[in-house]
N, CA, C and O atoms as a GROMACS GRO file, in nm:
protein
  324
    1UNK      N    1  -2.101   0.173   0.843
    1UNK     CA    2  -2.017   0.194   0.725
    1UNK      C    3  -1.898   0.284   0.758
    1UNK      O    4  -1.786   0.242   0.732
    2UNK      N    5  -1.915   0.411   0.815
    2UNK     CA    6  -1.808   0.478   0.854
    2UNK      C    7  -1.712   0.404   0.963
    2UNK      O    8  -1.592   0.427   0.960
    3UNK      N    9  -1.748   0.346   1.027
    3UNK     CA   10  -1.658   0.233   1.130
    3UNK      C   11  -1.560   0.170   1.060
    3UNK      O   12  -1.441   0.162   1.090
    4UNK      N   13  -1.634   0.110   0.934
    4UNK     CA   14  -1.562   0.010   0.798
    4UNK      C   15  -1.452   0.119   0.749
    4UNK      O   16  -1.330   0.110   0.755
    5UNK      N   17  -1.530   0.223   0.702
    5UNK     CA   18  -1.398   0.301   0.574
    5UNK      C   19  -1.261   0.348   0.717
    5UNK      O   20  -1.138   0.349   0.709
    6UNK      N   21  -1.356   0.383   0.839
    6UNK     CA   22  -1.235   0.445   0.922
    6UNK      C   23  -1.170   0.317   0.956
    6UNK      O   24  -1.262   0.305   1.036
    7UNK      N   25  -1.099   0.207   0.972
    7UNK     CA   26  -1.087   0.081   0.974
    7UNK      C   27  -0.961   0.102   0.889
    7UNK      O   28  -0.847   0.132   0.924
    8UNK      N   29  -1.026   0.071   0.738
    8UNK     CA   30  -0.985   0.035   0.652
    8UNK      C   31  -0.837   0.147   0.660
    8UNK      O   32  -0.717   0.120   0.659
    9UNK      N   33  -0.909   0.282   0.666
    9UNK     CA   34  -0.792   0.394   0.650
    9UNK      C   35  -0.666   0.336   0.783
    9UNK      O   36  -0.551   0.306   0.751
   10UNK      N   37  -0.702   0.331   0.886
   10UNK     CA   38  -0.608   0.272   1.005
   10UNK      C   39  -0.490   0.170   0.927
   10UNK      O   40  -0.376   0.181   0.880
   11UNK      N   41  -0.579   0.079   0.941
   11UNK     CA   42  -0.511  -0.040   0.876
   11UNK      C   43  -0.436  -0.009   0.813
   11UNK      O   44  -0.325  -0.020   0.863
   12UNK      N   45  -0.439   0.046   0.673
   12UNK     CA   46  -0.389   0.103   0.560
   12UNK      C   47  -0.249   0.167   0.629
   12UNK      O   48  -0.138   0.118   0.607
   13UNK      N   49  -0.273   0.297   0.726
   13UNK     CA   50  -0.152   0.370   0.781
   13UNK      C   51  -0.029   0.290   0.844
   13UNK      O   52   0.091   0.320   0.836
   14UNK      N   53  -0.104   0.150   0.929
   14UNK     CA   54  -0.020   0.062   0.959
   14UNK      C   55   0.047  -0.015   0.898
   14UNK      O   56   0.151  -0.055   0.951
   15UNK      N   57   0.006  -0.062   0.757
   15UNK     CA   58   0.046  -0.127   0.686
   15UNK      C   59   0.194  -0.019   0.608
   15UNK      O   60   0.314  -0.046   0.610
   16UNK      N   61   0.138   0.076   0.560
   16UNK     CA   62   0.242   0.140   0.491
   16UNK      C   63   0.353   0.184   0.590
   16UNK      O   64   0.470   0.160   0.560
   17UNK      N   65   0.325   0.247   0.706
   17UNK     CA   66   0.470   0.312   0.769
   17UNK      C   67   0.512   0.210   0.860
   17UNK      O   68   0.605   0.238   0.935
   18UNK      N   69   0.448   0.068   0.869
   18UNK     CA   70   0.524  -0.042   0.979
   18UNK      C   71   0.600  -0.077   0.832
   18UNK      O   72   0.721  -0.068   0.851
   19UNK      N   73   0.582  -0.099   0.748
   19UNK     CA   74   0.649  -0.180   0.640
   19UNK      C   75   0.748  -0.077   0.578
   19UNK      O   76   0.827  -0.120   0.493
   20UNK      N   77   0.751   0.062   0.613
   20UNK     CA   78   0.794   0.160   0.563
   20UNK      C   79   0.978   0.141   0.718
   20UNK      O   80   1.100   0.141   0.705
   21UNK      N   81   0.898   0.131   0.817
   21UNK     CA   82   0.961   0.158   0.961
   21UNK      C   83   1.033   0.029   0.956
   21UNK      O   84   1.149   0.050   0.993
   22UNK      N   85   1.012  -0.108   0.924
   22UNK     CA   86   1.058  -0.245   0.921
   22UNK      C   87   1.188  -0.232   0.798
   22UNK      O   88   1.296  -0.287   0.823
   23UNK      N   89   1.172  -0.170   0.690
   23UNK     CA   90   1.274  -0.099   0.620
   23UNK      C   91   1.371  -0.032   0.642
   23UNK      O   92   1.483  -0.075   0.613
   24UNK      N   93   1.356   0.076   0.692
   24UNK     CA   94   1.492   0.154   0.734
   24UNK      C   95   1.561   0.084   0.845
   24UNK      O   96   1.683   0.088   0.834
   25UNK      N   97   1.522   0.030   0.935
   25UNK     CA   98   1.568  -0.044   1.016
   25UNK      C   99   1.661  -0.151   1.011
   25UNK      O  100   1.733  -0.191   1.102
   26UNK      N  101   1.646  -0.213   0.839
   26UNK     CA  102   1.694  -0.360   0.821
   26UNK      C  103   1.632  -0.438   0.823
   26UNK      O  104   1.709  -0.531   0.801
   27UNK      N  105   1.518  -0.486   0.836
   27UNK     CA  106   1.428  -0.593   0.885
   27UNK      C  107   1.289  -0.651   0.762
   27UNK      O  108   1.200  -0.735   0.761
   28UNK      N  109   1.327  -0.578   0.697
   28UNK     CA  110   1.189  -0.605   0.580
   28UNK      C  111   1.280  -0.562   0.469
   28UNK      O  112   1.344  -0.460   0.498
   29UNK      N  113   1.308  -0.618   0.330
   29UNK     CA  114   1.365  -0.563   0.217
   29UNK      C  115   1.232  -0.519   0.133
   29UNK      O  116   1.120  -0.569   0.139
   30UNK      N  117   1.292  -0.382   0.028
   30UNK     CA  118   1.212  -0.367  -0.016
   30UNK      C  119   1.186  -0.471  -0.148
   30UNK      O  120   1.095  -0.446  -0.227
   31UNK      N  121   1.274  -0.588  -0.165
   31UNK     CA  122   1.268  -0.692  -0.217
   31UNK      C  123   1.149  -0.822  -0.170
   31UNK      O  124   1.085  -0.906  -0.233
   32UNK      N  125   1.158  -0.794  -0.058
   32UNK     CA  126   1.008  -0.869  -0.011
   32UNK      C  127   0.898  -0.897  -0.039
   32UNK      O  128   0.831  -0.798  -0.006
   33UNK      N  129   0.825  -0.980  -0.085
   33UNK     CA  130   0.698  -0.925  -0.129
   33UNK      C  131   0.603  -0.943  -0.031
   33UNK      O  132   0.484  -0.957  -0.062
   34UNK      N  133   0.645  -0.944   0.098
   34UNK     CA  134   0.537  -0.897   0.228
   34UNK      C  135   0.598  -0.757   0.240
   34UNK      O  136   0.572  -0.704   0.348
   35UNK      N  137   0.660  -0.695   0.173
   35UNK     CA  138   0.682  -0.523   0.178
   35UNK      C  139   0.577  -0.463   0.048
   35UNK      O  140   0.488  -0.378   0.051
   36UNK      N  141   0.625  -0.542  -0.055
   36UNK     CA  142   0.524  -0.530  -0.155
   36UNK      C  143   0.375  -0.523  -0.143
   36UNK      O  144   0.304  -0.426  -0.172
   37UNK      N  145   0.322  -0.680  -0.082
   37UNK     CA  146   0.219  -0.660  -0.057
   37UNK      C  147   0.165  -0.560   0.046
   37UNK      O  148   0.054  -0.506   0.049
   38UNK      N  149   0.244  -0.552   0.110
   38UNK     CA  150   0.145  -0.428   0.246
   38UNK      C  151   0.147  -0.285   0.173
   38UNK      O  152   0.064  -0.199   0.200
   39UNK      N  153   0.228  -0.271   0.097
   39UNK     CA  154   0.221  -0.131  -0.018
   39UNK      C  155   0.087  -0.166  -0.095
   39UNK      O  156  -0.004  -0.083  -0.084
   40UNK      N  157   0.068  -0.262  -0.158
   40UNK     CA  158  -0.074  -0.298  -0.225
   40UNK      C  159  -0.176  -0.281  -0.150
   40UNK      O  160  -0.281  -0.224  -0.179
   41UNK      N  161  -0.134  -0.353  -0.009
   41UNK     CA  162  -0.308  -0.364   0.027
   41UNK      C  163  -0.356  -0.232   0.102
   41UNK      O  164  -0.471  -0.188   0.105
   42UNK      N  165  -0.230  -0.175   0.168
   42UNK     CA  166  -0.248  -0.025   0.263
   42UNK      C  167  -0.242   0.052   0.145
   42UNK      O  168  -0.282   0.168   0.157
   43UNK      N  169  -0.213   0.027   0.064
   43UNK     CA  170  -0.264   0.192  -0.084
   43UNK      C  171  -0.432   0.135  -0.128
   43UNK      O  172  -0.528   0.210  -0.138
   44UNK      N  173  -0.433   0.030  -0.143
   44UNK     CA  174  -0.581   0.053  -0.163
   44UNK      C  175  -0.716   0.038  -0.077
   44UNK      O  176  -0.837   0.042  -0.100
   45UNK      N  177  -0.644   0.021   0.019
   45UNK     CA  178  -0.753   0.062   0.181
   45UNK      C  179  -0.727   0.196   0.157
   45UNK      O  180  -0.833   0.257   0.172
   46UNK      N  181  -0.613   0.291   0.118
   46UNK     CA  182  -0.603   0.437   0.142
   46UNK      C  183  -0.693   0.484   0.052
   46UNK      O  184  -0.772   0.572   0.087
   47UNK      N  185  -0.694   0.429  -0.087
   47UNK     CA  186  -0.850   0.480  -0.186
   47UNK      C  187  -0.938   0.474  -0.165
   47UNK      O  188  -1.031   0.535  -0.218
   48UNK      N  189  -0.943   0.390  -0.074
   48UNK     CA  190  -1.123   0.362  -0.047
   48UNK      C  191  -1.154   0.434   0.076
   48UNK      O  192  -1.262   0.491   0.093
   49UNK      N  193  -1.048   0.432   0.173
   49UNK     CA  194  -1.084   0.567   0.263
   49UNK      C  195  -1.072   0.696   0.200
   49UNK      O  196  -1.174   0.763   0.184
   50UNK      N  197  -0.958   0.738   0.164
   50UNK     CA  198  -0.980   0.859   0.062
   50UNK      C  199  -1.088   0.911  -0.055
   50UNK      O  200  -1.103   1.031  -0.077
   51UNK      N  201  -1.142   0.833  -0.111
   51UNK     CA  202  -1.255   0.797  -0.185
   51UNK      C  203  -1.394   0.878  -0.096
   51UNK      O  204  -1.438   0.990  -0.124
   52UNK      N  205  -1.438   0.801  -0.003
   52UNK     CA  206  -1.509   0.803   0.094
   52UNK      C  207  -1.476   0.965   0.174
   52UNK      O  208  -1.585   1.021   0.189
   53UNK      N  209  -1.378   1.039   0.219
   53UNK     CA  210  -1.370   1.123   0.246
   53UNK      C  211  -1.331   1.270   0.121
   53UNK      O  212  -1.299   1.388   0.130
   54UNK      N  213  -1.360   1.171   0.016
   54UNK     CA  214  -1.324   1.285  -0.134
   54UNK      C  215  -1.235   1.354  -0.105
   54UNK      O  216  -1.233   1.477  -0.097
   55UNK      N  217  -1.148   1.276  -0.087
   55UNK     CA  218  -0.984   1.340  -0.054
   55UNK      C  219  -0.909   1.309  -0.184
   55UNK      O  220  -0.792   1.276  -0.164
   56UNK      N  221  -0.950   1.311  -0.324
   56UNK     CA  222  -0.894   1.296  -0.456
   56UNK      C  223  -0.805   1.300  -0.453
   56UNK      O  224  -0.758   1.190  -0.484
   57UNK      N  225  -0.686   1.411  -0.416
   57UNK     CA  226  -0.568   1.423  -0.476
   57UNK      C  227  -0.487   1.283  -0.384
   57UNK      O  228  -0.420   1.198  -0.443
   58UNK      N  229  -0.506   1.284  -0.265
   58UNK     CA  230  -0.481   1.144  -0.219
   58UNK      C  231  -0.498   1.034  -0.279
   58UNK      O  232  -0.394   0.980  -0.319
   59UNK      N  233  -0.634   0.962  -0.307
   59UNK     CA  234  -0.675   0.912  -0.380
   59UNK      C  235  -0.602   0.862  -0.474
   59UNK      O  236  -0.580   0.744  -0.500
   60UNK      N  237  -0.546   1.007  -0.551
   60UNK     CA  238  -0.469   0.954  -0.697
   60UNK      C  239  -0.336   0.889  -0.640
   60UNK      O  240  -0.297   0.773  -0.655
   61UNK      N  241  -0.269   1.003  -0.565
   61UNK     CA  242  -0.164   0.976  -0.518
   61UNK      C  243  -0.149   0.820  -0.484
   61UNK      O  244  -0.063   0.753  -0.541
   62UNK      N  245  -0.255   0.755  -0.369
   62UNK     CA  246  -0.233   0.624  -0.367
   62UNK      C  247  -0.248   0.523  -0.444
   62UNK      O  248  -0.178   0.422  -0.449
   63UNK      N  249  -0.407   0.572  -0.551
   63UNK     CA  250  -0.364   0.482  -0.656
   63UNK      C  251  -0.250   0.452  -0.756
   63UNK      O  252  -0.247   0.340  -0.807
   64UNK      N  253  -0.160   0.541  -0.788
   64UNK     CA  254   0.015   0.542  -0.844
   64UNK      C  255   0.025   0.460  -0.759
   64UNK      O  256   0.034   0.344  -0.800
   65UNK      N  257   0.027   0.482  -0.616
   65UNK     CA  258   0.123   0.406  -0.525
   65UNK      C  259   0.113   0.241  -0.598
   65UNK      O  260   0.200   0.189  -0.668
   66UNK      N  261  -0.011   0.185  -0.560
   66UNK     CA  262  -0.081   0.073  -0.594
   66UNK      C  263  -0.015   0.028  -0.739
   66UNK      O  264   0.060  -0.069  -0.752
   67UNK      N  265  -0.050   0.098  -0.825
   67UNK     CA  266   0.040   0.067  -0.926
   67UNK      C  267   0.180   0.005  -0.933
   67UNK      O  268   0.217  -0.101  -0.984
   68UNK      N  269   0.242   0.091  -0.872
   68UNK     CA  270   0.380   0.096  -0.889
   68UNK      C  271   0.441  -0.041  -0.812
   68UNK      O  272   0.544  -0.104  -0.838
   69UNK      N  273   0.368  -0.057  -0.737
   69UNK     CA  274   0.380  -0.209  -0.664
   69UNK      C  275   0.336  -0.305  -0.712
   69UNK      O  276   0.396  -0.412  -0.703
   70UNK      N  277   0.224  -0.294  -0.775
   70UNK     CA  278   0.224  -0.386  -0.904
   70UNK      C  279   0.256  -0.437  -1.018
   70UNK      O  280   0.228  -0.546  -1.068
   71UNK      N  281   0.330  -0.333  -1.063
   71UNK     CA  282   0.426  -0.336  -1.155
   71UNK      C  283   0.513  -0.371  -1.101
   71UNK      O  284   0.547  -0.472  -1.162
   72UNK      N  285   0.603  -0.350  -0.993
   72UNK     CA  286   0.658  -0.428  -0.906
   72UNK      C  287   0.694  -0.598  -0.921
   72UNK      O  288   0.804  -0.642  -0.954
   73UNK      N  289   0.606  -0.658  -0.897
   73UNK     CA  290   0.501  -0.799  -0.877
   73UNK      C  291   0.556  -0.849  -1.010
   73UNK      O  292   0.638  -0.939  -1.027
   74UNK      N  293   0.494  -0.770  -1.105
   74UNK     CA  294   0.457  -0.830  -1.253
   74UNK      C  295   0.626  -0.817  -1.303
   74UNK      O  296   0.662  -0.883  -1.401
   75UNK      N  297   0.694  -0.757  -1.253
   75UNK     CA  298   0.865  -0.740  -1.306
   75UNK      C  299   0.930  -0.848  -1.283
   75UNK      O  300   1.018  -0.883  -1.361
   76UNK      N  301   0.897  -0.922  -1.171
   76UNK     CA  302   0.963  -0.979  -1.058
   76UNK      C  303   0.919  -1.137  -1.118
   76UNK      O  304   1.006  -1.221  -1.142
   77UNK      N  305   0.816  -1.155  -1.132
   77UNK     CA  306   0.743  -1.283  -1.211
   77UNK      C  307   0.842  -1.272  -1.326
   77UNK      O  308   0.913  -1.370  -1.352
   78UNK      N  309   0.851  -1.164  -1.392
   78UNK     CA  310   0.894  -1.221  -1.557
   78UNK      C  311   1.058  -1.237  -1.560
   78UNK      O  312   1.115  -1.289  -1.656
   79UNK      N  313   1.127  -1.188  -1.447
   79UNK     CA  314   1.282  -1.243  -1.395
   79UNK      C  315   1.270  -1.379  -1.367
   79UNK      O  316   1.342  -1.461  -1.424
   80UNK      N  317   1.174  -1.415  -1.274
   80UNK     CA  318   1.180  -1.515  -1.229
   80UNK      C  319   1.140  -1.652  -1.362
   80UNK      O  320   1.140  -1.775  -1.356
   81UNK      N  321   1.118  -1.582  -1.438
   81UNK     CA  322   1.062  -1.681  -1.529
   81UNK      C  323   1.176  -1.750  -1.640
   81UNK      O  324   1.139  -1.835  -1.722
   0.00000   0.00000   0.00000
Protein backbone atom coordinates (compact mmCIF):
# COMPACT_ATOMS: atom_id res chain seq x y z
CA UNK A 1 0.00 0.00 0.00
CA UNK A 2 2.66 2.51 0.83
CA UNK A 3 4.44 1.66 -2.63
CA UNK A 4 0.73 2.66 -4.13
CA UNK A 5 0.18 6.10 -2.13
CA UNK A 6 4.17 6.82 -2.72
CA UNK A 7 3.46 6.23 -6.58
CA UNK A 8 0.56 8.03 -6.70
CA UNK A 9 2.33 11.21 -4.86
CA UNK A 10 5.36 10.90 -7.72
CA UNK A 11 3.12 10.78 -10.43
CA UNK A 12 1.08 13.55 -9.16
CA UNK A 13 4.55 15.89 -8.85
CA UNK A 14 5.16 14.96 -12.49
CA UNK A 15 2.07 15.65 -13.68
CA UNK A 16 1.73 19.14 -12.12
CA UNK A 17 5.33 20.77 -12.67
CA UNK A 18 5.90 18.89 -16.32
CA UNK A 19 2.52 20.52 -17.27
CA UNK A 20 3.44 23.50 -15.14
CA UNK A 21 7.31 23.42 -17.04
CA UNK A 22 5.53 22.58 -20.71
CA UNK A 23 3.79 26.08 -19.96
CA UNK A 24 6.21 28.58 -19.39
CA UNK A 25 8.09 27.31 -22.10
CA UNK A 26 5.31 27.64 -24.84
CA UNK A 27 4.48 24.19 -25.42
CA UNK A 28 1.25 23.28 -23.46
CA UNK A 29 -1.52 26.22 -23.18
CA UNK A 30 -3.11 26.68 -20.20
CA UNK A 31 -6.12 26.41 -22.62
CA UNK A 32 -5.44 22.76 -23.13
CA UNK A 33 -7.28 20.39 -21.60
CA UNK A 34 -4.25 17.90 -21.39
CA UNK A 35 -2.95 20.93 -19.05
CA UNK A 36 -6.24 20.81 -17.43
CA UNK A 37 -6.44 17.37 -17.05
CA UNK A 38 -2.92 16.70 -15.54
CA UNK A 39 -3.97 19.60 -12.92
CA UNK A 40 -7.03 17.19 -12.14
CA UNK A 41 -5.43 14.07 -12.03
CA UNK A 42 -1.85 15.21 -10.22
CA UNK A 43 -4.14 17.29 -7.54
CA UNK A 44 -5.97 14.36 -6.73
CA UNK A 45 -3.15 11.75 -6.57
CA UNK A 46 -1.74 14.78 -4.28
CA UNK A 47 -4.96 14.13 -1.78
CA UNK A 48 -4.67 10.87 -1.60
CA UNK A 49 -1.00 10.98 -0.93
CA UNK A 50 -1.45 13.86 1.34
CA UNK A 51 -4.42 12.21 2.96
CA UNK A 52 -2.34 9.15 3.70
CA UNK A 53 0.56 11.17 5.13
CA UNK A 54 -2.13 13.63 7.12
CA UNK A 55 -0.59 16.38 5.51
CA UNK A 56 -4.22 18.36 5.67
CA UNK A 57 -3.30 21.68 4.97
CA UNK A 58 -1.94 20.22 1.62
CA UNK A 59 -4.66 18.18 1.21
CA UNK A 60 -6.98 21.20 1.21
CA UNK A 61 -4.74 23.16 -0.70
CA UNK A 62 -4.90 20.49 -3.53
CA UNK A 63 -8.31 19.82 -3.24
CA UNK A 64 -9.07 23.87 -4.35
CA UNK A 65 -6.56 23.00 -6.82
CA UNK A 66 -8.87 20.10 -8.22
CA UNK A 67 -11.67 22.26 -8.10
CA UNK A 68 -10.61 25.05 -9.80
CA UNK A 69 -9.80 22.88 -12.81
CA UNK A 70 -12.95 21.69 -12.79
CA UNK A 71 -14.64 24.47 -12.86
CA UNK A 72 -12.35 25.07 -15.48
CA UNK A 73 -13.86 22.02 -17.67
CA UNK A 74 -17.44 22.88 -16.75
CA UNK A 75 -16.83 26.82 -18.11
CA UNK A 76 -15.38 25.67 -21.17
CA UNK A 77 -18.35 23.07 -22.04
CA UNK A 78 -20.95 25.83 -21.50
CA UNK A 79 -18.88 28.33 -24.19
CA UNK A 80 -18.66 25.69 -26.23
CA UNK A 81 -22.23 25.07 -26.18
Amino acid sequence: MNLLIESLGWIASVLIVGSYALNITGKLSTESIWYVWANIIGGLFFVINTYFHQAYPSMVVNTIWVFIAIIMIVKRKKNQS
